[in-house]
Residue, then its C-alpha position, 0 to 999 in steps of 0.5 A: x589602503x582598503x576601503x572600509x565598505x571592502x574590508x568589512x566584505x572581506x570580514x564578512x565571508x570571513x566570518x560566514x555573515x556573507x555567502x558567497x555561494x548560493x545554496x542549491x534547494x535539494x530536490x524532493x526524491x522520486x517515489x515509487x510505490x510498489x502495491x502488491x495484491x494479497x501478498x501475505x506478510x510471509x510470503x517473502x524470503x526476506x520475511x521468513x518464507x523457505x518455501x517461495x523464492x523472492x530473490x529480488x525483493x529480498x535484496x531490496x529489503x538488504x538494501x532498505x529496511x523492512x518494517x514489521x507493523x505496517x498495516x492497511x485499512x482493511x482486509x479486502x482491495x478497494x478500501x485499502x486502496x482508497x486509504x492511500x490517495x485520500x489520506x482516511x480512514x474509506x470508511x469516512x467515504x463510505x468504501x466498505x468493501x471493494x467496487x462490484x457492480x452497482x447493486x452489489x456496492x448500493x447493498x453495501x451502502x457503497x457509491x460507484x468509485x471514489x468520489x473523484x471530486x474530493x478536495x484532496x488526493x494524493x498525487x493531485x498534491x504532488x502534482x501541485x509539489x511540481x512532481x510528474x504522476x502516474x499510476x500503473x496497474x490495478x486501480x478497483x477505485x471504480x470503473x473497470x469494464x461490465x459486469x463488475x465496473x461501471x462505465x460511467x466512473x471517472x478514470x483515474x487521470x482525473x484523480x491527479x495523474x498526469x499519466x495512467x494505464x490501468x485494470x479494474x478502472x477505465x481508460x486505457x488497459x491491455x489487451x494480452x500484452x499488447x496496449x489497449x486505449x480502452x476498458x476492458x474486462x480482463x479476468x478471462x484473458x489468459x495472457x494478460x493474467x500472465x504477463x501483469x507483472x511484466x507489462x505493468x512493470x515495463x510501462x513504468x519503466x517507459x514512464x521514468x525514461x521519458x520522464x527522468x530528468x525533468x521534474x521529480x516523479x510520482x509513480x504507484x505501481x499496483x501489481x495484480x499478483x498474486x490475487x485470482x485468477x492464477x495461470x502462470x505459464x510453464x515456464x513461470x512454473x519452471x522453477x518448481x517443477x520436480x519439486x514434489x509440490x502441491x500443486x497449489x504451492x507450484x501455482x502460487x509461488x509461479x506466480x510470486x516468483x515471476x512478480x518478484x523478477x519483474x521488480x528486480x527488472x525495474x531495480x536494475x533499471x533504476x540504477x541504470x537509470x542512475x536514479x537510485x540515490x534520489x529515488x524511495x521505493x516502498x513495497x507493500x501489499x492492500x492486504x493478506x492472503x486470500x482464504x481461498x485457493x491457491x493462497x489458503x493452501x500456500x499464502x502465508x500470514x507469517x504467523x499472524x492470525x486471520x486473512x483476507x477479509x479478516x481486519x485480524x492482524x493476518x488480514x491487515x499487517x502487511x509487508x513493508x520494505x523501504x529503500x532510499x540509499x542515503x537515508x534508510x539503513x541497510x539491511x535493517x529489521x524494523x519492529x517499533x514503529x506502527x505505521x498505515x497506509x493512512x499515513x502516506x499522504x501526510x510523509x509523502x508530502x513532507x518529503x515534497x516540501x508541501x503544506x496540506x490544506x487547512x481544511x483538510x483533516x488527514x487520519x493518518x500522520x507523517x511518518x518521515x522519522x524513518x528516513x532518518x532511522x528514528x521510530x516513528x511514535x504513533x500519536x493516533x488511533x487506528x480504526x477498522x470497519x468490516x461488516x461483510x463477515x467471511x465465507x465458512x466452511x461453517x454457516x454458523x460462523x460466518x457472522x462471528x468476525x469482528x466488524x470494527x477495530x481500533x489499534x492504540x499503542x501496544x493494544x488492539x480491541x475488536x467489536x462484533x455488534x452482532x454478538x456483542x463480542x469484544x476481543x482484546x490483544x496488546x500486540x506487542x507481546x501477543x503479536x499472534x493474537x493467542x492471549x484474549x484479555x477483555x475479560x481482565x481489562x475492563x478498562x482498558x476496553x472502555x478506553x478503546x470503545x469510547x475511541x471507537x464509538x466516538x469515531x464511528x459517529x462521525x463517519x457518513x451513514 
């Protein structure tokens, strides 16, 4: 006869009481954030373009989902940018606009770089979550090489990165296309405006194949294109050649066309790689299309109204494509949930299983639902803040841009201080701005003005 300790060992895994196998912890997905540089939201097939060809960016929206009211912080680079790593809104650390030369950015009321001594930052955190970082590409979070970077700004490794090679930031760069371990101002070289996309896109695959296997990886890569300058090679230009283009459209399209192989090269080797199941990879842009050549001739904003620095949708509603097989659906066209670049920090470490500080107040909210495929149902406000007007063809319009911007829920209020001007949209229904309803809204404008004003009183003067 059995025993009594045997028998109830027996009924217990029986009974599922007992485990006998121990549960593995399912590792956090590798992460690679694909940040284009005045990429318009029309500027992709997979978005509605029938100009450019974006194959490769295409089938990764059939393979992911791409959402359409996804936005960045601001019109313009650097506070974009700043949003992604800090988790706020830039206006709470004083980037108003993007890093220039030290008179320029003192004007603004704007520091030098980031202040690299911020109690939180994005990859920091994930190194803390066991992850392995990196940031490949544009940085314009300060530093960069005279006469637009100061030399004394921190390099980017010291924001929590375990490894960096960058542009607009110090530290090790390119020369052509060749590595370079110093900084260097880069707007004049000719072959490195035509090789970013490769170079950067090639030093991101070196990093995951020494990398791959040990610990999960962390990785923004911040393409240049296809912000200024634009010089791409004849052959980049062979696929619009005889194609009685304007010549700016040939430019443009060159240029995204060449990006958008370069990524289609890092998606294969992902999958070579055999990291594509665990892996979310996230495209966007920092903001629309430049209001300027070759872009205002052939960026498109879809539609939307404004551009580069603008905080009007066209400005600030960006492409957004997400893939991670498994989790995201395929081919899907996603229009509820409203979602920021303030946003990442809060999902991103809800994905790699880490607790944010108490101390630490983020602006944005997790958005993880969506990997699951459940809209994300927004709980807080987003704001804008825009004080440097736009270049006119018209001087007397070159203060008539809105300076700040609250989005919550379906509506979206604008206020220029200088005219006294409120502007109201529910983007829902009006997602082209055409129908202004201040004027039969009262209420509404004071909800969102008492929002705005109470936010703009806690940001540093």
């Amino acid at each position: 006869m059995k025993s009594p300790t045997i028998l109830f060992a027996i009924a217990a895994v029986y009974f599922g009481t007992i485990s006998c196998t121990k549960t593995e912890e399912k590792q956090p997905p590798n992460i690679l954030f694909i940040f284009a540089d005045d990429w318009g939201f029309g500027d992709l097939g997979c978005y509605g373009s029938t100009e450019v060809a974006t194959p490769n960016l295409d089938k990764l929206a059939s393979q992911g989902t791409r959402y359409t009211q996804f936005h960045v912080t601001s019109g313009v680079c650097s506070p974009s940018r700043a949003s992604v790593i800090t988790g706020h809104f830039p206006a709470r650390h004083r980037v108003h606009g993007h890093f220039a030369g030290n008179e320029v950015n003192a004007k603004r009321g704007m520091p030098n770089w980031l202040d690299e001594n911020l109690p939180v930052y994005l990859p920091r955190l994930m190194q803390e979550a066991g992850y392995t970082t990196a940031h490949i590409g544009k940085w314009h979070l300060g530093g960069g090489g005279e006469p637009n970077g100061d030399l004394s700004a921190p390099q980017p490794k010291l924001y929590g990165y375990n490894e960096t090679r960058v542009w607009n930031g110090n530290g090790p760069t390119w020369s052509g296309d060749q590595l370079w371990p110093t900084t260097r101002y880069m707007d004049s070289d000719t072959l490195w405006v035509q090789s970013s996309s490769r170079i950067a896109v090639d030093a991101t695959i070196d990093f995951m194949k020494r990398n791959k296997g040990k610990k999960p990886m962390f990785i923004n890569l911040w393409l240049k294109d296809p912000h200024t300058p634009l010089w791409p090679s004849d052959e980049q230009r062979e696929p619009y050649k005889n194609k009685n283009l304007d010549p700016d459209k040939e430019t443009y399209f060159s240029v995204l066309t060449d990006a958008d192989l370069h990524i289609g090269r890092l998606m294969d080797a992902l999958s070579e790689m055999g990291l594509d199941d665990n892996t979310l990879v996230l495209f966007s842009s920092d903001n629309g299309p430049a209001h300027y050549p070759p872009a205002l001739i052939a960026g498109s904003t879809g539609g939307l109204k404004g551009r580069k620095a603008d905080i009007f949708q066209g400005g600030v509603n960006v492409p957004f494509i997400v893939r991670w097989p498994g989790h995201v659906d395929a081919g899907e066209v996603e229009n509820e949930s409203v979602l920021s670049t303030v946003d990442l920090l809060p999902t991103f470490c809800e994905l790699a299983q880490i607790d944010l500080p108490e101390s630490y107040l983020p602006d944005g909210e997790s958005f993880s639902s969506i990997f699951e495929n459940v809209p994300f149902e927004r709980t807080k406000p987003l704001f804008w803040d825009w004080h440097f007007g736009r270049v006119s063809d018209n001087p007397t319009q070159v203060n008539q841009w809105p300076e700040n911007a609250v989005r919550y829920g379906e509506w979206k209020l604008y206020y220029n201080s200088k005219i006294e001007r409120t502007e109201l949209y529910n983007i829902k229904y009006d997602r082209f701005e055409e129908n202004d309803l201040a004027g039969n809204n009262p209420e509404k404008v004071a909800e969102l003005m008492e929002l705005l004003v109470s936010w703009k009183s806690g940001l540093p003067m």
